[in-house]
C-alpha positions in Angstrom: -2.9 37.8 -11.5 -4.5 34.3 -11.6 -2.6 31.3 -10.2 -3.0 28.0 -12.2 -2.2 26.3 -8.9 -5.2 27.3 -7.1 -7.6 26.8 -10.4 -6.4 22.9 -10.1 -6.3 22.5 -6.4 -10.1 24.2 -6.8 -11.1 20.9 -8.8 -9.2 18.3 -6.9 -10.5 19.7 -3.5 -13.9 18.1 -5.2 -12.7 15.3 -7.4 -14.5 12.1 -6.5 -16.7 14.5 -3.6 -19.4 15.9 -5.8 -21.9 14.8 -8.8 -22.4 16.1 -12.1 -26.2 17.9 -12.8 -27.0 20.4 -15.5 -29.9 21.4 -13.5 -27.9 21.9 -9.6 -24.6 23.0 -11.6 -23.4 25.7 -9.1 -22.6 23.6 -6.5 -21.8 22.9 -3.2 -22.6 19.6 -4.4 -23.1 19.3 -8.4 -21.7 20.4 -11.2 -21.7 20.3 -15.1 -18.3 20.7 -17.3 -18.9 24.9 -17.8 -19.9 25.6 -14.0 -16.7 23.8 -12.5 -14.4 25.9 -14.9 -16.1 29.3 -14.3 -15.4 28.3 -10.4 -11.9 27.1 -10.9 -11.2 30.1 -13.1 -13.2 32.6 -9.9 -11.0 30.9 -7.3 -8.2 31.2 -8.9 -8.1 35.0 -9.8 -8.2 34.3 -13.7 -12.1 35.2 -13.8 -13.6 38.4 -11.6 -15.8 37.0 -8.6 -19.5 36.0 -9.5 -18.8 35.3 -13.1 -21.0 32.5 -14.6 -21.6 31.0 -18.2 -21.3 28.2 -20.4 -19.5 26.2 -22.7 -20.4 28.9 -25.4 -19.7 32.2 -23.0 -16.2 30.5 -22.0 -14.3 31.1 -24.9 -15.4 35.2 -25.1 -15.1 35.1 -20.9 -11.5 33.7 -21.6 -10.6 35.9 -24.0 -11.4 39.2 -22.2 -9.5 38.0 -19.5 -6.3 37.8 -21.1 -6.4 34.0 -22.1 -4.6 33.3 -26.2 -5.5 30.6 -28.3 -2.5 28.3 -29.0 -2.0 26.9 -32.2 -1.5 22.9 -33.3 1.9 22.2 -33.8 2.3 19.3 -36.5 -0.9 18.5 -36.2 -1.6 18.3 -32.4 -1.9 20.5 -29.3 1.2 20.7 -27.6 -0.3 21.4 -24.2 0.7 22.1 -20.6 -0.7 22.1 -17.2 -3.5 25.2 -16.7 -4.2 24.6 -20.5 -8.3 24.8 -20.7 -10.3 22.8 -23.3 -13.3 23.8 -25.0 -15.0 21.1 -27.5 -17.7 22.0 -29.9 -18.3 25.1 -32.2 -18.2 28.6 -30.9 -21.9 29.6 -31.1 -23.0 26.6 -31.3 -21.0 24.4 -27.9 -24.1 25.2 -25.3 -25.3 22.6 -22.8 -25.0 19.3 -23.9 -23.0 20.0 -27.5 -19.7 21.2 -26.2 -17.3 20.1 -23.0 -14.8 22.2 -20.9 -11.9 21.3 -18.7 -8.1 21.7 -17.6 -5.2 20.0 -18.7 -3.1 19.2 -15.5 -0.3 18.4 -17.3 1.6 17.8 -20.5 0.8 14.5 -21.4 -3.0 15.6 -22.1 -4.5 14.4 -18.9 -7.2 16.3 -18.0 -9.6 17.2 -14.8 -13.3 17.7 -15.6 -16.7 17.6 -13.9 -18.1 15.1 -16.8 -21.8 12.9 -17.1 -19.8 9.6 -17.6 -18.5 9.4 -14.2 -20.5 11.7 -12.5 -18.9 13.8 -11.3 -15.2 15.8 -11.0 -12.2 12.9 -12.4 -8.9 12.9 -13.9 -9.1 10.9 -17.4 -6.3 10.6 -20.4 -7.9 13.9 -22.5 -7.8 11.2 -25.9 -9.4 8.5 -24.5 -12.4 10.4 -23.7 -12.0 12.7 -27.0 -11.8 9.5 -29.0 -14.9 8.6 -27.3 -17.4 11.1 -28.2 -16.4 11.2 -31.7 -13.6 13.8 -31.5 -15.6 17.0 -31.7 -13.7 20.0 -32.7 -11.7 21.3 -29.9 -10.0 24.9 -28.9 -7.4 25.1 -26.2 -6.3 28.5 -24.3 -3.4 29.3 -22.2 -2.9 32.3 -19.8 -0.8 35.5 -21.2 1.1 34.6 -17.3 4.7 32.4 -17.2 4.5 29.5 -14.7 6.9 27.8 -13.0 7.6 24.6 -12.6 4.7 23.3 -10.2 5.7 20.5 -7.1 3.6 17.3 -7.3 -0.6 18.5 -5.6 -1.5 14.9 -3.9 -2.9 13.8 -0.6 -0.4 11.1 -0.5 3.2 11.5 1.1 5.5 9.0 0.7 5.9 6.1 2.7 2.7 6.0 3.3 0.7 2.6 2.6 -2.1 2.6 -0.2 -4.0 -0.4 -2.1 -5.8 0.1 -5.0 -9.2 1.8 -5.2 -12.4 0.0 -7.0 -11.9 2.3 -10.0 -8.0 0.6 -10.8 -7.8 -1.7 -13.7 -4.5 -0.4 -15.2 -0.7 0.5 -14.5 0.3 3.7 -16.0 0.9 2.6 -19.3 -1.2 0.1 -19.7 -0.4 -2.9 -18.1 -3.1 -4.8 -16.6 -3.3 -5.2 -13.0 -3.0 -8.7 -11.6 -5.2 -10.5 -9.1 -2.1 -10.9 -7.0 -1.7 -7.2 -7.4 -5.1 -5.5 -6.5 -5.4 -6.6 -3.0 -2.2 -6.2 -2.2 -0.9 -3.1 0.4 2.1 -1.0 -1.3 4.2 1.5 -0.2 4.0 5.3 -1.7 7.8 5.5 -3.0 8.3 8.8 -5.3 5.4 11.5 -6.1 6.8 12.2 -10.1 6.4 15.5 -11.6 3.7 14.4 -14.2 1.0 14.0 -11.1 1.5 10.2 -11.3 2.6 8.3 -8.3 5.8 5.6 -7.7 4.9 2.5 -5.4 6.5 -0.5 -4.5 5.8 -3.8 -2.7 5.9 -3.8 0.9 9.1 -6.1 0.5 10.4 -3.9 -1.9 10.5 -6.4 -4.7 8.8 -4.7 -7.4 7.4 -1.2 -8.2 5.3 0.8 -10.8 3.7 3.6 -11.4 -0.1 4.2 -10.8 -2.0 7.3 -11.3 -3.3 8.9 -8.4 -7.1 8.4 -8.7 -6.5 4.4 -8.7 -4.8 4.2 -5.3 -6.5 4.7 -2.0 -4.7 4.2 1.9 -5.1 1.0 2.7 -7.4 -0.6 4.8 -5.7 -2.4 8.2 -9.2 -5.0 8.3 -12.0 -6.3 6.8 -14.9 -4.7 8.3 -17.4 -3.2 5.9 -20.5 -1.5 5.5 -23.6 -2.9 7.6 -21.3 -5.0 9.9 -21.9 -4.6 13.4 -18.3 -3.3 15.1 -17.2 -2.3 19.1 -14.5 0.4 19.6 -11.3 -0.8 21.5 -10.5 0.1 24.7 -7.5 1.8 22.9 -9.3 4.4 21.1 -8.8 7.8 22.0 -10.1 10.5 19.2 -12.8 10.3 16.3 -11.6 11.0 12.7 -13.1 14.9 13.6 -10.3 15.0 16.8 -13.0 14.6 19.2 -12.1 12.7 22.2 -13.9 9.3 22.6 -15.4 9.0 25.9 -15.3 6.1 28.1 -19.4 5.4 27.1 -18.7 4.8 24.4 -16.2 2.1 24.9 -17.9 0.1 26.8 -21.4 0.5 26.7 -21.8 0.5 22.6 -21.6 -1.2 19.3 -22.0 0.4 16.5 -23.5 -0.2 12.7 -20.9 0.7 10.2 -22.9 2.5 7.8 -19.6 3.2 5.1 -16.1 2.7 4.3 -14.0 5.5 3.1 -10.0 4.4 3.0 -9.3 3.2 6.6 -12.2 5.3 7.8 -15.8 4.0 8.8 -18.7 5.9 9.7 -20.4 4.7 12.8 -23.4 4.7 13.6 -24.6 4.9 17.0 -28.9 4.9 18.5 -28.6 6.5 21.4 -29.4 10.3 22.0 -31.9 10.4 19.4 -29.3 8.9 16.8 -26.2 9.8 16.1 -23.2 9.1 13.1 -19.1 9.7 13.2 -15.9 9.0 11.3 -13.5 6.7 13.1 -10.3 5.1 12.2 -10.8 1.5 10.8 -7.9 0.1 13.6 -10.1 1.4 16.8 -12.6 -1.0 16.0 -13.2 -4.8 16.4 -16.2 -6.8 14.3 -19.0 -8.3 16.7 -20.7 -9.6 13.6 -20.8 -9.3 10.1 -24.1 -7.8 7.8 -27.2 -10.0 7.6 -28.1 -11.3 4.7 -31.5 -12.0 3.0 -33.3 -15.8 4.5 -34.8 -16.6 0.8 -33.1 -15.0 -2.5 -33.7 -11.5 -2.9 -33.6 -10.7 -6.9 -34.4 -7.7 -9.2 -33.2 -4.4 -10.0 -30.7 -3.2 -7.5 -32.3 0.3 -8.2 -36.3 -0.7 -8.5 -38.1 -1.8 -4.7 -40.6 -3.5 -5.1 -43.5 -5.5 -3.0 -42.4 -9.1 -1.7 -38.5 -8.2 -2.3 -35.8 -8.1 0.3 -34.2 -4.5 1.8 -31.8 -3.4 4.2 -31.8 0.3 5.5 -29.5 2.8 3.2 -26.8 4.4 4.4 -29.0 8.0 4.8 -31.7 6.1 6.4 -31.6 7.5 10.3 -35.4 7.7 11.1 -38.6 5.3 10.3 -41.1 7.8 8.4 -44.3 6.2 10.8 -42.9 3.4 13.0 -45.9 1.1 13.8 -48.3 2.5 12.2 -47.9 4.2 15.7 -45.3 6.9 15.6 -43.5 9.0 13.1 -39.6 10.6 12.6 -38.7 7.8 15.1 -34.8 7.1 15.8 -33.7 3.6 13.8 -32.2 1.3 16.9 -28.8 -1.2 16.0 -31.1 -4.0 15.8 -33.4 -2.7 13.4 -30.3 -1.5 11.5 -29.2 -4.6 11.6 -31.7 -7.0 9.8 -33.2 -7.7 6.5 -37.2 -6.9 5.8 -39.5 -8.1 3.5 -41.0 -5.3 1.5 -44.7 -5.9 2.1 -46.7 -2.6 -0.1 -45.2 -0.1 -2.1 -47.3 3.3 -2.6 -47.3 6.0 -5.4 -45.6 8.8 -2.8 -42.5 6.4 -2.9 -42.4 4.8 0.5 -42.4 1.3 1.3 -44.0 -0.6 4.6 -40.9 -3.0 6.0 -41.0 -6.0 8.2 -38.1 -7.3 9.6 -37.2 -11.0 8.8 -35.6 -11.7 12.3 -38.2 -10.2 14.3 -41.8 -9.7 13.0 -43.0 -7.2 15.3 -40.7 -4.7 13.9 -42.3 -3.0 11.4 -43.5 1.0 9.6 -42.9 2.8 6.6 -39.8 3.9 4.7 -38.6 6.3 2.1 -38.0 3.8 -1.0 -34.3 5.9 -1.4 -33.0 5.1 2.1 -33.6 1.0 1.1 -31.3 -0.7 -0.4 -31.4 -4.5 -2.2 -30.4 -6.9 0.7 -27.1 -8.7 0.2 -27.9 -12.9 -1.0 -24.2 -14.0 0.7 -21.7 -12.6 2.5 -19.1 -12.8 -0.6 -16.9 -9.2 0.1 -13.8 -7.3 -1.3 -11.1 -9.5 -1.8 -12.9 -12.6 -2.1 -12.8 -15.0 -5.4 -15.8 -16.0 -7.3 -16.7 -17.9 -10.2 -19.8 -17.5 -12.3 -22.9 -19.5 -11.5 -24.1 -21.7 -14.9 -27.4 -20.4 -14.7 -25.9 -16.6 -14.7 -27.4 -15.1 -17.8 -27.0 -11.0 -17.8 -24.5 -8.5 -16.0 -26.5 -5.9 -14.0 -25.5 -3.2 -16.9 -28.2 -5.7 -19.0 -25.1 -7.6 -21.0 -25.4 -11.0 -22.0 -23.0 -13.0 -19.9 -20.9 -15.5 -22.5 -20.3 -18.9 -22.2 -16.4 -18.1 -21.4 -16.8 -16.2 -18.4 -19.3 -18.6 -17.0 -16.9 -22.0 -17.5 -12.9 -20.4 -17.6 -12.7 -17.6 -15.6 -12.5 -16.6 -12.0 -13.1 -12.9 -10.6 -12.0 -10.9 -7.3 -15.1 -9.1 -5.5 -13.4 -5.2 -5.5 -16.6 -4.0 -3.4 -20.2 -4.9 -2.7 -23.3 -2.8 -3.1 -26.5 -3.9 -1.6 -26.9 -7.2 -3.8 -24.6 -6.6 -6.3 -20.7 -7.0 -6.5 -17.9 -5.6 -8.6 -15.9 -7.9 -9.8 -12.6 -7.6 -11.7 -10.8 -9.8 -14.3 -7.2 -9.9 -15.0 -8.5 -11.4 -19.1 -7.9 -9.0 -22.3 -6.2 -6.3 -20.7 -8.2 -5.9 -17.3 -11.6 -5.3 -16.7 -14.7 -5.0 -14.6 -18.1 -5.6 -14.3 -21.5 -5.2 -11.5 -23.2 -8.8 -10.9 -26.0 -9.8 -8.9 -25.0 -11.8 -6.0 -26.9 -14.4 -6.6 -25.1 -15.4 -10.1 -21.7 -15.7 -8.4 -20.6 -18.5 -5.8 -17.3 -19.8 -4.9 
């Protein structure tokens, strides 16, 4: 007998981990709508093992396996957690004209592997129905009774969360305020519905968020490309290894990413070498270079004469010199901007670092990334150059956002920044960093 439990927990093991691809769609690392389902459904002893369709074979793959149709009651779907989805016409739903996912409770949330985010979220089932022009939908149940499930989270309360980049709203609706978002808050009651309770670390005020918008807080500053030491304090890595005493005294370390209060360190010695450690074992030594002359253009297009820093895969110079290949990136080199000096057809771009000329090779153009204009960072408030024309999405900036409005920095990539404003009913945007100053 299948086990609704174990067909959600098989989908939030992997929301916010994988991407979604119609091409790599059976995993361990993409997805489409159909392929997540048919491995929810496998996991979960609804479907027998290696069974594999589409949108179109779901309904009939359902159906043989014991799953009913329900009915519209007054002219909606009165659904419940384990509920699947199915949009489109039967026969006619394949590939990109149908969608498929599970209601996770009865309030028509939904988790789905879906194009718009890329990848597995947890979205209000209306708002995204509404969206693609409220195609014609079919929802089945299991032929099992369930009982009431407890609250599936990774957060236990009393623990201490801030919001995530993603977080705009309350549940409900409310905008969140700028003295809100960067504020640390206290996990208070996991509800039955999947949302979560918080409250002020004072315990002034409370509301309640949905679980995707809240992340454990961060206990400093330190972000990706800053250059950080361990403390003498520091005992284990995130893995449970121990931390020997090398590496407490002898190294620093380039931070390479920010999950939560982790970082992942990276460290040049032995050939090169990258690990998870807590945020509070470390202590800054400096913070990520940034470009000498403005470094413009598409965050996603490298091109001659622009301005890089390494990407966070980038662990080896393709030919170092013009002397060397597969050779180990050092801190330093890590730790500087380059001028892009020739592009070529097969993708890889010739570097020189603007600190150090006699640093130089080649590249692949995907572990570069557009190097940061200022040092502007999460939790910092800007306000809109006047010669700011476009957002990086292509969207005219207007005249009000550029001469009324101020915007917190939620997170930097390369040289552009998400910024959030509290106007209308909350909202976000990517800038260049250029078009934003204090």
């Amino acid at each position: 007998m299948g086990n609704i439990e174990t067909m959600i927990k098989w989908m939030k093991d992997r929301e916010g981990k994988v991407t979604y691809s119609m091409i790599n769609r059976l995993g361990p690392n993409s997805y489409d709508c159909s392929s997540a389902v048919y491995f929810s459904l496998r996991a979960s002893g609804f479907l027998p093992d290696g069974s594999m369709g589409n949108t179109d074979t779901l309904f009939g793959d359902l159906e043989r396996n014991n799953w009913k149709q329900i009915e519209m009651t007054n002219g909606v779907f009165e659904v419940q957690r384990g509920d699947v989805f199915i949009w489109g016409t039967r026969g006619a739903s394949g590939g990109e004209y149908g969608h498929t996912g599970i209601f996770v409770d009865s309030k028509a949330n939904i988790i789905h592997c879906n194009f718009g985010y890329n990848g597995i979220t947890t979205n209000p089932h209306n708002n995204i129905w509404n969206a693609n022009s409220q195609p014609p939908i079919t929802v089945y149940r299991p032929a099992i009774s369930t009982p009431k499930p407890t609250p599936s989270t990774k957060f236990k309360v009393g623990e201490i969360v801030t919001f995530t980049n993603i977080a705009t709203n309350w549940v409900g609706g409310a905008k969140i305020g700028f003295f809100s978002m960067m504020r640390n808050f206290r996990v208070n009651r996991l509800n039955d519905d999947g949302t979560i309770y918080i409250r002020m670390m004072d315990d002034s005020w409370g509301s309640n968020v949905y679980e995707r918008d809240i992340q454990r807080a961060p206990n400093n500053s330190i972000e990706r490309n800053d250059v950080v030491k361990l403390r003498p304090q520091a005992t284990h890595w995130v893995n449970g290894n121990a931390i020997n005493i090398d590496n407490k005294t002898t190294r620093t370390f380039h931070v390479k990413a920010r999950k939560e209060n982790q970082l992942l360190l990276y460290a040049d010695s032995a050939g090169g070498w990258e690990v998870w450690t807590y945020d509070w074992d470390c202590i800054l030594v400096s913070k990520f270079k940034v470009s000498k002359t403005p470094s413009y253009g598409n965050p996603n297009n490298i091109q001659a004469n622009e301005k890089v820093t390494f990407g966070q895969n980038a662990t080896k110079w393709k030919n170092y010199k013009g002397i060397s290949s597969n050779v180990t990136i050092k801190l330093n080199e890590y730790n500087s901007v380059y001028n892009v000096l020739q592009r070529n057809a097969d993708n890889t771009i010739r570097i020189q670092s603007q600190e150090d000329g006699t640093i130089h090779g080649w590249i692949k153009v995907s572990e570069a990334e557009k190097a940061p204009n200022n040092q502007f960072k999460r939790g910092d408030y800007v306000k809109l150059k006047a010669s700011a024309t476009h957002w990086v999405n292509g969207d005219a900036i207007n005249i009000d956002n550029k001469t009324t409005r101020s915007f917190l920095v939620k997170t930097r990539i390369g040289n552009t920044l998400l910024v959030y404003s509290e106007a209308a009913n909350g909202w976000q945007t990517w800038v260049y960093d250029w078009d934003v100053t204090k």
